[in-house]
DRENMILO-351496 format. One record per residue: x, y, z of N, C-alpha, C in turn; residue in three letters. Coordinates in steps of 0.2 Angstrom, whole numbers. Layout:
// DRENMILO-351496
NODE    n_c1    n_c2    n_c3   ca_c1   ca_c2   ca_c3    c_c1    c_c2    c_c3   res
NODE       X       Y       Z       X       Y       Z       X       Y       Z   ALA
...
***
This chain:
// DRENMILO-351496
NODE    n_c1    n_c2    n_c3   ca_c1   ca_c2   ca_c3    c_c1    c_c2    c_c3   res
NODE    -143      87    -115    -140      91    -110    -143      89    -103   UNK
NODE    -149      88    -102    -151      84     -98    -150      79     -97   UNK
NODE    -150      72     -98    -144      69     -97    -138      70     -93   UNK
NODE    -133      76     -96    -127      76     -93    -129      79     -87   UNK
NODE    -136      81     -85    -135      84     -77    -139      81     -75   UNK
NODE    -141      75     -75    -142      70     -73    -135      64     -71   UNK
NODE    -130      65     -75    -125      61     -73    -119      62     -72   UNK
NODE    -119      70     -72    -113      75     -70    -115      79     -64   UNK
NODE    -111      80     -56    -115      84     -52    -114      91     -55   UNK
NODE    -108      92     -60    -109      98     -62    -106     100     -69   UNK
NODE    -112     104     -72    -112     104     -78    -112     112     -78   UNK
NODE    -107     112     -85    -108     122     -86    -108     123     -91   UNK
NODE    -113     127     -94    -116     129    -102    -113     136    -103   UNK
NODE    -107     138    -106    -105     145    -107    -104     148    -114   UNK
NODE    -111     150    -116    -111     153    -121    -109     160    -124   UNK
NODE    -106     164    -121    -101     170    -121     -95     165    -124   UNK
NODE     -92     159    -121     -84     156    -121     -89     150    -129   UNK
NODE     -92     147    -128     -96     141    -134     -91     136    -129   UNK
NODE     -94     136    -123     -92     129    -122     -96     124    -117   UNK
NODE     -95     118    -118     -99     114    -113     -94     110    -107   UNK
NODE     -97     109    -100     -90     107     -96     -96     102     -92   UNK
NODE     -93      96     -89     -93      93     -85     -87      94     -80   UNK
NODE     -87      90     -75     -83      87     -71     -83      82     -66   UNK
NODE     -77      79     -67     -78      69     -65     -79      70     -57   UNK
NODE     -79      65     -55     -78      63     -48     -72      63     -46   UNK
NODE     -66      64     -41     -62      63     -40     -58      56     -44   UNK
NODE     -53      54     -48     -51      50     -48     -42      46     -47   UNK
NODE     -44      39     -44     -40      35     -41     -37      29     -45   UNK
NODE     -29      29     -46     -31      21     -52     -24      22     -48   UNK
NODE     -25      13     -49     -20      10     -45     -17      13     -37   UNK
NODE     -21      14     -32     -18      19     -29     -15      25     -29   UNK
NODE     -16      29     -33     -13      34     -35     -20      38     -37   UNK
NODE     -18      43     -31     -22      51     -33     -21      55     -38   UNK
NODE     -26      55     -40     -27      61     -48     -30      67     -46   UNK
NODE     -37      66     -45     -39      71     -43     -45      71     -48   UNK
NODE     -50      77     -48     -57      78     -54     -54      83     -57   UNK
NODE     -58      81     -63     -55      84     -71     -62      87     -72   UNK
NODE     -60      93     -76     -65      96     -81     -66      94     -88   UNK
NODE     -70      90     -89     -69      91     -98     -72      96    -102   UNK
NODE     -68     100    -105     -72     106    -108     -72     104    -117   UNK
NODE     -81     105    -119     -80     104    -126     -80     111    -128   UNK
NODE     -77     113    -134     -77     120    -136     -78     119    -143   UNK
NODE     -86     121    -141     -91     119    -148     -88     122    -156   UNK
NODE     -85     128    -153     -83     132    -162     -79     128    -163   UNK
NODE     -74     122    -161     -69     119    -165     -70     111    -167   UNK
NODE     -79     110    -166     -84     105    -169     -81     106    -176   UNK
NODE     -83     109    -182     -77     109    -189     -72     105    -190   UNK
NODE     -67     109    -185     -61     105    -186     -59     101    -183   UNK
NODE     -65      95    -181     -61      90    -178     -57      86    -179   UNK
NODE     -54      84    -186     -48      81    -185     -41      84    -188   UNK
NODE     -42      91    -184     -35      95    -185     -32     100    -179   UNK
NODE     -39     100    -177     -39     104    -169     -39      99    -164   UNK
NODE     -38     100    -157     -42      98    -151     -47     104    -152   UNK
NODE     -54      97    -152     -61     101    -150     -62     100    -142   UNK
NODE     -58      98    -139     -58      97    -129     -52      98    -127   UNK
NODE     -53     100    -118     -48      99    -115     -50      95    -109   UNK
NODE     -45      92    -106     -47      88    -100     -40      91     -94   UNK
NODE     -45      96     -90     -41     100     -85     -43      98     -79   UNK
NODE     -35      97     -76     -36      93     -68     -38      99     -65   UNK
NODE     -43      99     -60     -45     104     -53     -42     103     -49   UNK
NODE     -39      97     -46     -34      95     -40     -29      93     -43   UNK
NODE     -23      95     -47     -18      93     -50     -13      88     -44   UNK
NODE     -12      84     -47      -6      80     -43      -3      75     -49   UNK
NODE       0      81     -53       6      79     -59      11      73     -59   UNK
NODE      13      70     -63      20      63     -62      25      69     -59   UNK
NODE      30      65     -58      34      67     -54      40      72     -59   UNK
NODE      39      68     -64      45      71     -70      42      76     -76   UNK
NODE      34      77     -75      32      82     -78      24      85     -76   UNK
NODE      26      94     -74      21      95     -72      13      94     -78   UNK
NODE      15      94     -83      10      95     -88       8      89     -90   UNK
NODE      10      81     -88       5      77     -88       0      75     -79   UNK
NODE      -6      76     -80     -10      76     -75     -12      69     -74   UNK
NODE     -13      65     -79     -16      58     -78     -13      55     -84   UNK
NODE     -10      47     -83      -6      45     -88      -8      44     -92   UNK
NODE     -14      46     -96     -17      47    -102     -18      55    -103   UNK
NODE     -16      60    -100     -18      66    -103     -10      72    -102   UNK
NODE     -10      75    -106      -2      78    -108      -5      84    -110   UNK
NODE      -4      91    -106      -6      98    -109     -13     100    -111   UNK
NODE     -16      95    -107     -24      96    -107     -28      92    -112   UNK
NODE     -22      88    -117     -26      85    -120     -26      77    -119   UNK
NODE     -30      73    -121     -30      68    -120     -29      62    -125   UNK
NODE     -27      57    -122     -23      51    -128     -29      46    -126   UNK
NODE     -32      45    -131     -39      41    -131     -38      35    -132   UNK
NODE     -33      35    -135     -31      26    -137     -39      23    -142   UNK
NODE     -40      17    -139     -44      12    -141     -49      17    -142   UNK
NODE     -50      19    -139     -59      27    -136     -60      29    -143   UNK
NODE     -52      32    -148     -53      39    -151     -59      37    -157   UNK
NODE     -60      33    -159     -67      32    -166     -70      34    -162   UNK
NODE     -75      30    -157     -81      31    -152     -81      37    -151   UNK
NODE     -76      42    -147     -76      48    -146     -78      54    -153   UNK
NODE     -74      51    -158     -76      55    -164     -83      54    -165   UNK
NODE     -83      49    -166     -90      47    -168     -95      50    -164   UNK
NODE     -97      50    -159    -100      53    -154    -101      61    -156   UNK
NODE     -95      64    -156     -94      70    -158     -97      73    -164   UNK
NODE     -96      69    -169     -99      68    -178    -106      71    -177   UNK
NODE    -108      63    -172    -116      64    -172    -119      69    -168   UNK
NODE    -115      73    -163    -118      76    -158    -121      75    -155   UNK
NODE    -119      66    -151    -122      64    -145    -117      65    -137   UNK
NODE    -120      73    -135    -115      76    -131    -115      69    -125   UNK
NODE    -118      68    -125    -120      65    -117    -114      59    -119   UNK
NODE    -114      54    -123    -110      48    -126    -103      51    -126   UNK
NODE    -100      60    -129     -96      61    -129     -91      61    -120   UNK
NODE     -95      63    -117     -92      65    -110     -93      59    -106   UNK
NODE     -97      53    -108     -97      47    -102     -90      44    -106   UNK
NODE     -91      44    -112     -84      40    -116     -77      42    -111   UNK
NODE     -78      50    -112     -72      53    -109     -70      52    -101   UNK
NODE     -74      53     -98     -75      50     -92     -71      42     -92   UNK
NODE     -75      38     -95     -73      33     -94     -65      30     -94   UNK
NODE     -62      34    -102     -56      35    -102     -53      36     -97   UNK
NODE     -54      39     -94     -49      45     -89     -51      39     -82   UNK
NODE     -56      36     -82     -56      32     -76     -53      23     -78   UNK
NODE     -50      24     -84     -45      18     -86     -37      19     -86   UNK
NODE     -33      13     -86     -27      14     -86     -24       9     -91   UNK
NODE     -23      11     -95     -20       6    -100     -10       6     -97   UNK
NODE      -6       3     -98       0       4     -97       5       2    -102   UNK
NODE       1       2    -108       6       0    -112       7       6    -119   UNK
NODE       3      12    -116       5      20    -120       3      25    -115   UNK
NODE       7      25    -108       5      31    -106      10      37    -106   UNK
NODE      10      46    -104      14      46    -105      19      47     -98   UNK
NODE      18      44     -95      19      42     -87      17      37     -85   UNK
NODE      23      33     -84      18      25     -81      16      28     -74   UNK
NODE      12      24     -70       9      25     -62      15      23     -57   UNK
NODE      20      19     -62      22      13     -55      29      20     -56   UNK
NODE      31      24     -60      35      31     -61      30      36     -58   UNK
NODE      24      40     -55      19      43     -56      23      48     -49   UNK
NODE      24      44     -44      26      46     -36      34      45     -37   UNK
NODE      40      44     -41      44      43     -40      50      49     -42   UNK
NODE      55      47     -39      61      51     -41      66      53     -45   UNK
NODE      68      57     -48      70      58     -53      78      59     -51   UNK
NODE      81      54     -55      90      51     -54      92      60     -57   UNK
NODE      97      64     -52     100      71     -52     104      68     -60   UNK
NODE     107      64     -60     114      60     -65     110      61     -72   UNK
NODE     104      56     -74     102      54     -78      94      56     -81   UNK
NODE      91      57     -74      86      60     -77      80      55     -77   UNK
NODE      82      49     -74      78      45     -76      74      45     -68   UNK
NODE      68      40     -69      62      42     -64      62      35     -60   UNK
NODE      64      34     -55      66      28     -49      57      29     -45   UNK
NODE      52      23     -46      48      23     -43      50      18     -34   UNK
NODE      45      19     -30      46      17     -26      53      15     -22   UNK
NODE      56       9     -20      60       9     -16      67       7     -21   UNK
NODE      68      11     -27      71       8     -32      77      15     -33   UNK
NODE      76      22     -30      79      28     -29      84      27     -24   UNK
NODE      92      28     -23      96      30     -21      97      37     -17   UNK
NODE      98      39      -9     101      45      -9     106      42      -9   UNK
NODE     109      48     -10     118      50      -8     119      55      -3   UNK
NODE     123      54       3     122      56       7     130      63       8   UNK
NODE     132      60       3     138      66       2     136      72      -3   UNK
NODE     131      70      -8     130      77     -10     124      79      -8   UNK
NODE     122      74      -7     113      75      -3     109      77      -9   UNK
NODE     109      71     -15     105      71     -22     102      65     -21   UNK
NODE      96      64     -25      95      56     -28      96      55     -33   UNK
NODE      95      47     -33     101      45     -38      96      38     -40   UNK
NODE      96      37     -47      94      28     -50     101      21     -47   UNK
NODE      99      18     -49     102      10     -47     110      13     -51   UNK
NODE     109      13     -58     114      14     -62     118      19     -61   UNK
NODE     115      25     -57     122      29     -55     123      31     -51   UNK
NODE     125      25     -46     126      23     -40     130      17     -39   UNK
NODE     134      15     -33     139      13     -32     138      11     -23   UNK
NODE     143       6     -21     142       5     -15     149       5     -12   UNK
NODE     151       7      -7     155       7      -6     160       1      -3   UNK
NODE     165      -2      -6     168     -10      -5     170      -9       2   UNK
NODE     172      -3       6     177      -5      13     168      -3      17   UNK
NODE     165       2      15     158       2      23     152      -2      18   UNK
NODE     150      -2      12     143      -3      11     138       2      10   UNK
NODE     142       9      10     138      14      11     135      16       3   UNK
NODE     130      17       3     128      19      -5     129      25      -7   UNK
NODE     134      27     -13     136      32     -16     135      34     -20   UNK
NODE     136      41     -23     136      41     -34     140      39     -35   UNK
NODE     141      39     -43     145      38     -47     153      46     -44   UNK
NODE     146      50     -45     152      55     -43     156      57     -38   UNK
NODE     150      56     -33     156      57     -26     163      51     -25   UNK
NODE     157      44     -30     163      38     -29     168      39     -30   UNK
NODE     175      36     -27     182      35     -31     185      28     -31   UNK
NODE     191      27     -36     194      20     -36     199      20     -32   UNK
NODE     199      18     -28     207      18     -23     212      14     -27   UNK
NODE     217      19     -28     223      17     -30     227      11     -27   UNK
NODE     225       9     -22     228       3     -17     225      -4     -18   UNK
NODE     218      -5     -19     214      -8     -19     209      -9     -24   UNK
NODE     208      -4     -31     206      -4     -33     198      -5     -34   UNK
NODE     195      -4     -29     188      -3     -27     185       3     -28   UNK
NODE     178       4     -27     175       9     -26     175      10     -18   UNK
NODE     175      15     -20     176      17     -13     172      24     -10   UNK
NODE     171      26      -6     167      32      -3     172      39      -1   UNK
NODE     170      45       0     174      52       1     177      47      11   UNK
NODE     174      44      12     175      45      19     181      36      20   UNK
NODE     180      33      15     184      27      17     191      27      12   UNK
NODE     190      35       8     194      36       5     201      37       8   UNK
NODE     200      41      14     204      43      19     209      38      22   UNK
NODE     205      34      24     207      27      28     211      21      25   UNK
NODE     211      19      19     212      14      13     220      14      12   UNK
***
């Protein structure tokens, strides 16, 4: 325990609740704000460690993926955390009740980004979610549509053959003349 308040500004012992809490620094991966996490262990479900979560790891300054409020960091989903490569170490730690090993582990996690199991990638994290499809357009990769005034992914979207204007699928039409796609507004004109 000493330890952890030497390497946590802020440590809390609540034995009315049986739990133990740290909390990280703010953290930043890939440019992208996350924010400081709590790691809370809740010592009664020490027992059941491999059927319970015996932690949670809760964002203080939430800044959730775009497509869902309940992942906080692309390794943590409804407070719990996907440890990947970590989970032995972390049990292990646990088993033997070396708190301090438990919480730097977890820290450290949470200050890593693997990309190949998250359950939000980063480069999706800031992006926008296609009105159509549902699907998550990071960066300059999202379409508006200016006729229904939604966003939209690459796929359901369309351009318009007489102005160049970018539209939905649904605003779009085939012109019967020319057989193009075509916009509400060059539909007129055609």
């Amino acid at each position: 325990l000493e330890q952890l308040m030497q390497e946590f500004e802020e440590v809390e012992i609540n034995l009315a609740e049986g739990t133990i809490s740290v909390e990280t620094d703010p953290i930043t991966l890939e440019e992208i704000y996350l924010g400081p996490f709590k790691i809370q262990l809740r010592l009664a479900m020490l027992p059941k460690l491999y059927t319970s979560p015996a932690y949670h790891v809760i964002a203080l300054d939430p800044h959730p993926a775009a497509t869902s409020e309940e992942v906080t960091h692309p390794h943590v989903s409804n407070e719990q955390l996907c440890e990947g490569d970590g989970s032995a170490a972390v049990r292990a730690a646990l088993e033997d009740g070396r708190l301090y090993d438990f919480f730097t582990l977890v820290k450290s996690i949470l200050n890593t980004y693997s990309p190949d199991s998250p359950y939000v990638a980063l480069a999706e994290w800031e992006g926008i979610s296609c009105y159509n499809c549902g699907h998550t357009c990071g960066g300059d990769n999202g379409y508006f549509c200016g006729f229904c005034e939604r966003d939209y992914c690459e796929e359901c979207t369309t351009c318009c053959r007489s102005c160049d204007e970018t539209v939905c699928s649904g605003c779009a039409t085939r012109c019967s003349i020319c057989d193009e796609s075509i916009c509400p507004n060059c539909f007129r004109t055609c």
